[in-house]
Backbone bond lengths (Angstrom), bond angles and torsions (degrees), N, CA, C in turn:
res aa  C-N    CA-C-N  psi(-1)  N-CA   C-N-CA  omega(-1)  CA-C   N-CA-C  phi
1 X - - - 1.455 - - 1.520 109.13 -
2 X 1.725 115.63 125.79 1.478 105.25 173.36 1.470 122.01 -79.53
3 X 1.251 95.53 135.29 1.702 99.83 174.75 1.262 136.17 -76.73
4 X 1.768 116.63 105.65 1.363 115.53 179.99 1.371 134.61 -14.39
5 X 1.249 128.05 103.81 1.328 148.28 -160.31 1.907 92.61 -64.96
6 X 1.280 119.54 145.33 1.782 117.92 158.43 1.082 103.09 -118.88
7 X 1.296 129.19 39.25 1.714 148.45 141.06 1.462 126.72 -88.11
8 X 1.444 116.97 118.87 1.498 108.32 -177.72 1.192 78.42 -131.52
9 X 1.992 111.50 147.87 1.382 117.78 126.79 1.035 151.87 -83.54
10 X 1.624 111.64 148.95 0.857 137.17 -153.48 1.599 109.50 -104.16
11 X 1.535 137.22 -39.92 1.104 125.65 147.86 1.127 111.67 -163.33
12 X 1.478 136.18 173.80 1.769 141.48 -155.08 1.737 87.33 -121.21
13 X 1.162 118.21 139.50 1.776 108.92 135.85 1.490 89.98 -158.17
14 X 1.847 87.27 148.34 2.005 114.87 -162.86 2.153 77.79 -83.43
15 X 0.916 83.91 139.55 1.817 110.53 176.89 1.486 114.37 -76.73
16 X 1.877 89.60 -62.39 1.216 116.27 -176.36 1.477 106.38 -166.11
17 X 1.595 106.22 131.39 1.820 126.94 -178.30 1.492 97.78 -91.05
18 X 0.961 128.52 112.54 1.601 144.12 150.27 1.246 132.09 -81.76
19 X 1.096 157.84 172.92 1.685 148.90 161.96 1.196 124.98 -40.01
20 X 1.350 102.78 -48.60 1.630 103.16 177.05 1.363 108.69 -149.24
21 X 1.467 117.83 11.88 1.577 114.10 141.92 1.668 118.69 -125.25
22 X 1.606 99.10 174.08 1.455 98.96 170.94 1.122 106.31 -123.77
23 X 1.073 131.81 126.24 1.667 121.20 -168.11 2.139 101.48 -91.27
24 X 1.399 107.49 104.95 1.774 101.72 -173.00 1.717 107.33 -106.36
25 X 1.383 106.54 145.52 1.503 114.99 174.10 1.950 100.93 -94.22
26 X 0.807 92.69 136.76 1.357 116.19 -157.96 1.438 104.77 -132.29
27 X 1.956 123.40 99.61 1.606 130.48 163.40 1.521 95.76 -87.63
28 X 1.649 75.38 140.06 1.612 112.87 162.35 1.078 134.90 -110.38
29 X 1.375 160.40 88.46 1.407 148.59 166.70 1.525 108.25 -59.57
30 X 1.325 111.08 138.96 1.299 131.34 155.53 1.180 125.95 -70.53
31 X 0.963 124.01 98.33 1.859 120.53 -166.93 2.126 103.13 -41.03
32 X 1.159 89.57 -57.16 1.966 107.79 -144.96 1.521 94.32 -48.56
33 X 1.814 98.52 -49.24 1.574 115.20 -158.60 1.924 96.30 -102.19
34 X 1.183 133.01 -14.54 1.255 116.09 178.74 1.806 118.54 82.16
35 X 1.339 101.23 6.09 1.525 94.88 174.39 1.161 105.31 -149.76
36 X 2.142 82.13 148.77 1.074 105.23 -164.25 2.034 123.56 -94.28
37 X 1.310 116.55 166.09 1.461 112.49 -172.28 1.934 86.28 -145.22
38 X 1.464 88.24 150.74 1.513 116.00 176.91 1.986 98.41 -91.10
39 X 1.186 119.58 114.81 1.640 115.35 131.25 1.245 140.92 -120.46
40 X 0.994 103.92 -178.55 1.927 106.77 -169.09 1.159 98.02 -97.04
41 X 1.683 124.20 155.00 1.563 142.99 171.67 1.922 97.22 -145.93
42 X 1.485 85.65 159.14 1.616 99.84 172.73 1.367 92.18 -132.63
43 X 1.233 102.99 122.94 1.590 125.85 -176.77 1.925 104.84 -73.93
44 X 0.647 143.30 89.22 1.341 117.21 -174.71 1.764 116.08 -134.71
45 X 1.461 113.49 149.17 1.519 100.42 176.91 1.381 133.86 -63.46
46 X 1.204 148.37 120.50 1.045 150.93 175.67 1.724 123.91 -17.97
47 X 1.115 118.26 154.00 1.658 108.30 -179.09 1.633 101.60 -174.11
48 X 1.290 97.86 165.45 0.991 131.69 -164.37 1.711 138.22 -121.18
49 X 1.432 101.90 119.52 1.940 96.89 179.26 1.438 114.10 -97.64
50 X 1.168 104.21 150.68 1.684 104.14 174.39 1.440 106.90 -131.74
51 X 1.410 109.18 125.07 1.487 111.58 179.67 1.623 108.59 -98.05
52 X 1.177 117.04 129.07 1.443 117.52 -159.65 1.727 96.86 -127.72
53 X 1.544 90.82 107.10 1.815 130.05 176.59 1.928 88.85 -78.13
54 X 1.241 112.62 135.26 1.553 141.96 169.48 1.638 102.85 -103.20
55 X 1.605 107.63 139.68 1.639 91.52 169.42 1.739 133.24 -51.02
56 X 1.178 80.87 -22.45 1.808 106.68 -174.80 1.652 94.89 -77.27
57 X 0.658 154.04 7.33 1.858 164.67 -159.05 1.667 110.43 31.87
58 X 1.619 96.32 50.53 1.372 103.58 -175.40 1.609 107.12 -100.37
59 X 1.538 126.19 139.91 1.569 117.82 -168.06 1.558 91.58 -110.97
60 X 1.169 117.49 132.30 1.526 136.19 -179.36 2.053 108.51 -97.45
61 X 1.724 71.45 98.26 1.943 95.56 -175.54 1.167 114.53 -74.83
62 X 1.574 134.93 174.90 1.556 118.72 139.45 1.199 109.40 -145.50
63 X 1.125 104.99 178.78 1.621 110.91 -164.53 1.640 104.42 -116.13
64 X 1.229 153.48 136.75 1.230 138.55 -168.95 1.883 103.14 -167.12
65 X 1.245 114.84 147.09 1.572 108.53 167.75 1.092 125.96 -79.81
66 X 1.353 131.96 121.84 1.160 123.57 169.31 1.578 129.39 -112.06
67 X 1.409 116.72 135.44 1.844 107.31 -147.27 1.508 106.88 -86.85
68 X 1.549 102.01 -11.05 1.934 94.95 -174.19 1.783 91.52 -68.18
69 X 0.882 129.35 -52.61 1.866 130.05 163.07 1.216 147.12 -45.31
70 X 1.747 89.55 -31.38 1.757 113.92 177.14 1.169 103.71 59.09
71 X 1.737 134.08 45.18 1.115 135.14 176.86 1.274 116.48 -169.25
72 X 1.678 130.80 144.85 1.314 135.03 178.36 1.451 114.09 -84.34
73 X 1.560 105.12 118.60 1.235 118.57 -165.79 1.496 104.17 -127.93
74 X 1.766 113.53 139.43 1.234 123.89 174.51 1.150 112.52 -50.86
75 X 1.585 137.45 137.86 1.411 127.33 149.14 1.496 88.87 -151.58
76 X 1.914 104.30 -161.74 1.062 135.44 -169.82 1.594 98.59 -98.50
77 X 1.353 94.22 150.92 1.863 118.37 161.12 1.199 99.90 -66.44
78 X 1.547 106.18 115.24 1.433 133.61 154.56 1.093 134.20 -168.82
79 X 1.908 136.06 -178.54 1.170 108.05 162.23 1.841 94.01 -165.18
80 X 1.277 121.50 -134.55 1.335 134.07 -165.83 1.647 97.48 -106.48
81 X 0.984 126.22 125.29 1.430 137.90 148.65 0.900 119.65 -38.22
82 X 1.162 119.80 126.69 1.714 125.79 171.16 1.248 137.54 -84.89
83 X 1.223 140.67 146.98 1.983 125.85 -168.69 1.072 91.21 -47.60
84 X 1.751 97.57 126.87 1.476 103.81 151.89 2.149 110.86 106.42
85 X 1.368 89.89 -29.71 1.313 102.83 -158.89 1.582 111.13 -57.45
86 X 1.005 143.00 -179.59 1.384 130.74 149.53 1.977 102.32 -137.64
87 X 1.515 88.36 144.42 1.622 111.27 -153.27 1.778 92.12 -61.83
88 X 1.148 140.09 30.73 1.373 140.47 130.71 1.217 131.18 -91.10
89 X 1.417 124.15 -44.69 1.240 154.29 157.18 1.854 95.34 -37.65
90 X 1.235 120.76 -63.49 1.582 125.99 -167.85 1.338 109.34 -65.91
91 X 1.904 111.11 -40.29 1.703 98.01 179.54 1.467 107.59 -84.84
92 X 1.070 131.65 -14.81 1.451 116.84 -171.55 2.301 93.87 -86.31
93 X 0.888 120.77 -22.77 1.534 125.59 162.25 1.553 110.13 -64.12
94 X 0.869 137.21 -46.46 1.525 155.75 -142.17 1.597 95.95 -115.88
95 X 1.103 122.13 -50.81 1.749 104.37 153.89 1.355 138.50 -56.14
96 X 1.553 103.72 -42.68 1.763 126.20 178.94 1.568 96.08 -59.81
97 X 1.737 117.24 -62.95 1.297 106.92 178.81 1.638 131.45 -47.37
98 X 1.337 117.11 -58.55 1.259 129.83 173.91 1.647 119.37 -69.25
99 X 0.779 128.98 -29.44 1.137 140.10 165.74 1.628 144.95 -72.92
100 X 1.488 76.03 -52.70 1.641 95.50 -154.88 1.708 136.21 80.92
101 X 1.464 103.58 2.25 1.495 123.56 -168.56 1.415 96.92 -82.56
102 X 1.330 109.36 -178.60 1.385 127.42 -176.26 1.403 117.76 -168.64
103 X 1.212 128.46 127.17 1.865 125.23 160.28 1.013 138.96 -95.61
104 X 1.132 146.03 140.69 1.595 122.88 140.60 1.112 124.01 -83.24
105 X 1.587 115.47 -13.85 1.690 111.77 173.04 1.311 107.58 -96.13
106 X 1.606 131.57 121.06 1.218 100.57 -173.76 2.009 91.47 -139.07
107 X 1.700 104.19 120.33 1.466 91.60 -161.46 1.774 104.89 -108.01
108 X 1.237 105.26 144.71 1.803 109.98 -170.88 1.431 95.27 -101.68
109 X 1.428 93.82 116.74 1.888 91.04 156.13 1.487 101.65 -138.58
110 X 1.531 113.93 -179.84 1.537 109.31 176.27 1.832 79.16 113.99
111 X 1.202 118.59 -169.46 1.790 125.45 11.96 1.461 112.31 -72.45
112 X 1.161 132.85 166.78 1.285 149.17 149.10 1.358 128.20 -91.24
113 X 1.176 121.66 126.68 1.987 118.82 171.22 1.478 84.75 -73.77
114 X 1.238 128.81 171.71 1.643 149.47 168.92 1.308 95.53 -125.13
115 X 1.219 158.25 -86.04 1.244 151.97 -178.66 1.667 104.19 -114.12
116 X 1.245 145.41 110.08 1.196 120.08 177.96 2.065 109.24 -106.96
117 X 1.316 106.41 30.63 1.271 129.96 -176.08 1.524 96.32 -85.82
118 X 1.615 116.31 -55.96 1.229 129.81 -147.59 1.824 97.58 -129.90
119 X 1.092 126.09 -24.05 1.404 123.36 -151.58 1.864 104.63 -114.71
120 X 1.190 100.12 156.70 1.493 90.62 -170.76 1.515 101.84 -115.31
121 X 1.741 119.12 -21.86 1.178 139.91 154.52 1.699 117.78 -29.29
122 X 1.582 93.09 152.33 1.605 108.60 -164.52 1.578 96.37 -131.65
123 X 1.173 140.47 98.98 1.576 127.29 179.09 1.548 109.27 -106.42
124 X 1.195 118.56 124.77 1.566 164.86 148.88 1.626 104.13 -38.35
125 X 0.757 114.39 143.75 1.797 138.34 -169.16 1.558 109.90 -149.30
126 X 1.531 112.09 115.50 1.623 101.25 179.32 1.500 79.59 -123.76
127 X 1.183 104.21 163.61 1.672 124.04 150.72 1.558 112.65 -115.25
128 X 1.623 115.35 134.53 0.837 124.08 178.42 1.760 124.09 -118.37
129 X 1.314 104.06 100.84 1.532 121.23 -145.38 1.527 89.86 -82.94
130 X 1.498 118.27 142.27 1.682 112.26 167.39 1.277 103.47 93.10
131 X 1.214 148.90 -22.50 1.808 138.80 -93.90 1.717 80.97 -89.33
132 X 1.427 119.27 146.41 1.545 120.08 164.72 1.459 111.55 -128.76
133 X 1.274 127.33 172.32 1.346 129.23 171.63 1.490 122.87 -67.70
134 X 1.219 137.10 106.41 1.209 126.70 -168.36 1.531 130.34 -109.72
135 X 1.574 90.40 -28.06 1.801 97.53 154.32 1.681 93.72 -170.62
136 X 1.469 107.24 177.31 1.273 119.97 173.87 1.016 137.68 -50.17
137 X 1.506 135.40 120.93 1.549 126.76 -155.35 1.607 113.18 -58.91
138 X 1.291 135.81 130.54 1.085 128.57 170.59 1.614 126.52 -105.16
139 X 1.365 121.17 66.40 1.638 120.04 -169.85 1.198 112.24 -55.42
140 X 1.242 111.72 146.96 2.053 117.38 155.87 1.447 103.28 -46.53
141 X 1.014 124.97 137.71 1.798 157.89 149.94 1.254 97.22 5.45
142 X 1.534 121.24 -37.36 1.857 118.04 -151.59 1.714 97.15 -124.95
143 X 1.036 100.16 -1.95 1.590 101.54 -174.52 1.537 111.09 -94.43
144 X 1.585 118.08 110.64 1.524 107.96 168.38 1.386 99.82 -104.43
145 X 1.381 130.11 134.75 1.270 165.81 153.78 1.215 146.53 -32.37
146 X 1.151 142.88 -29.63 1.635 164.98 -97.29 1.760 93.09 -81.10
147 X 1.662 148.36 97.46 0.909 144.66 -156.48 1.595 111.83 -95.23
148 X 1.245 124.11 148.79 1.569 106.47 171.29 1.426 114.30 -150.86
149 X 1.098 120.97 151.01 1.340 121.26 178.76 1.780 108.59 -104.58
150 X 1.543 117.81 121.16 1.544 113.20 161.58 1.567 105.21 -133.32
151 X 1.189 98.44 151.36 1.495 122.89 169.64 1.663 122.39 -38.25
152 X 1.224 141.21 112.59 1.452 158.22 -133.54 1.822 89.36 -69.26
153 X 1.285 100.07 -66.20 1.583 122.88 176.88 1.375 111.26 -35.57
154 X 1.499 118.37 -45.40 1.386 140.62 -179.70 1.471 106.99 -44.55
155 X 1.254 108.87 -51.41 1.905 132.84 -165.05 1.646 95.84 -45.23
156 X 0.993 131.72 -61.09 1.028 125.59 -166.91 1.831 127.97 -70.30
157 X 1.308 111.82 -37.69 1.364 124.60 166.37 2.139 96.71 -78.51
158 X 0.944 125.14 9.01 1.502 122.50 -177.38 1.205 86.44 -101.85
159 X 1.728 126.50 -58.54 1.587 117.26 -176.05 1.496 124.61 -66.87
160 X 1.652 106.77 -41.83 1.589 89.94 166.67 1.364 125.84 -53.27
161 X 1.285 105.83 -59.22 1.755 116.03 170.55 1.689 112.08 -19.28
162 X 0.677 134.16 -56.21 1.767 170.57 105.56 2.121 105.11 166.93
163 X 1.368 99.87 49.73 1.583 95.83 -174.51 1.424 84.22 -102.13
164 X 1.592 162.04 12.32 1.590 142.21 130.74 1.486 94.14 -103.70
165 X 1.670 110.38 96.23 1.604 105.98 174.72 1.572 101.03 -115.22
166 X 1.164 145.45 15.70 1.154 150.60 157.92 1.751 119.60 -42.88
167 X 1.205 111.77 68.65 1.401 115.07 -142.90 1.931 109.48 -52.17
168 X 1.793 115.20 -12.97 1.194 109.17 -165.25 1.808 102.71 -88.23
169 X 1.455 103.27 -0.54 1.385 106.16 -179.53 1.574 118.40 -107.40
170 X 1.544 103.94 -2.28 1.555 117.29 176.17 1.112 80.31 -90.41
171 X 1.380 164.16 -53.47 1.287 154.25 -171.60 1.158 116.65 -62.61
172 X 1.363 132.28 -21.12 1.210 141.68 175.86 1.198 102.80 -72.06
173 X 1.241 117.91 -67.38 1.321 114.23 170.64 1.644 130.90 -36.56
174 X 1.314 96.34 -50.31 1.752 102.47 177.33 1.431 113.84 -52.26
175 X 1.353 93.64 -49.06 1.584 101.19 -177.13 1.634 131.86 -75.29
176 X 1.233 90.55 3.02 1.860 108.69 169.01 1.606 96.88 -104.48
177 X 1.563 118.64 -16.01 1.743 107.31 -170.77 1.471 115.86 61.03
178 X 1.330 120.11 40.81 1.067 132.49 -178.90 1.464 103.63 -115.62
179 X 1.626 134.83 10.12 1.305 141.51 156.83 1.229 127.58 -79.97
180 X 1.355 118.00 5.89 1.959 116.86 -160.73 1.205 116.33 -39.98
181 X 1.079 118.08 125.29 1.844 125.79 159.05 1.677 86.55 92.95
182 X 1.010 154.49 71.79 1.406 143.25 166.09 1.358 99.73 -102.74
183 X 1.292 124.15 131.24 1.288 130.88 -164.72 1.829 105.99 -139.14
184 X 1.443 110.11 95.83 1.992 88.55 164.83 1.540 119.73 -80.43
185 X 1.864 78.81 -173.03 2.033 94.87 -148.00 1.615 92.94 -66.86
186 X 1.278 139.71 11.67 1.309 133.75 153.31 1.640 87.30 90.12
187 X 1.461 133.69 -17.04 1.488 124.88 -172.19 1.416 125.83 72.38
């Protein structure tokens, strides 16, 4: 059961509209004490990862740039939902594109908050059991790709290592329970 918040707002204004966020300042009053504080939120549409299982128990990675980092970083096939879409509908799209893969098993777990400090976003987790090649990857215009196949077992010595450090896709993982026994280097 969630516990009654002693936070009300007090008012929204968009900062700044971006592509696929809005960055909003957001007052709060404190019920108990009566005062109020300004924070920041990123409004943004919801989305979705899909981890894509091979019969061979191979998980189909990719490699892609990403600019909040200024660097190409491993993750999973996914992306933002579209009007209307529903967060199954988006990963089995969002695989076909990036990929070229395809399922018939395709399992929803999650949702996930991603930051719910700062983020207004809800991210979606499918597993894609079987996944095979089904036609040629087709990216958006701005998207380069680099695809890879590693071993399921692998996933876990990849995150300690920290070469899959994309933390919303180590969660992906957790949240399919497809991490068993993950153990760090103790430091």
């Amino acid at each position: 059961m969630a516990e009654k918040s002693r936070w009300s707002l007090v008012k929204t204004r968009s900062v700044r509209q971006f592509r696929t966020v809005n960055l909003l300042e957001r007052t709060f009053r404190h019920e108990p004490s009566g005062r109020e504080r300004a924070y920041a939120a990123c409004e943004s549409s919801d989305w979705v990862f899909v981890i894509p299982i091979t019969k061979e128990n191979e998980v189909v990675l990719i490699r892609q740039f990403r600019h909040g980092r200024q660097q190409v970083v491993l993750e999973l096939p996914g992306g933002i939902l579209e009007h209307g879409e529903s967060p199954m509908e988006a990963g089995i799209r969002e695989l076909r594109e990036e990929t070229g893969y395809a399922s018939d098993r395709i399992q929803m777990v999650g949702p996930l908050l991603p930051n719910p400090g700062l983020n207004t976003a809800v991210f979606h987790v499918a597993v894609a059991w079987d996944a095979y090649v089904a036609q040629p990857p087709s990216p958006e215009p701005l998207e380069e790709i680099v695809m890879e196949l590693r071993p399921l077992q692998e996933i876990p010595e990849m995150i300690v290592g920290g070469e899959l450090n994309h933390a919303m896709c180590v969660a992906a993982f957790a949240s399919a329970g497809l991490l068993g026994g993950v153990e760090g280097s103790g430091g």
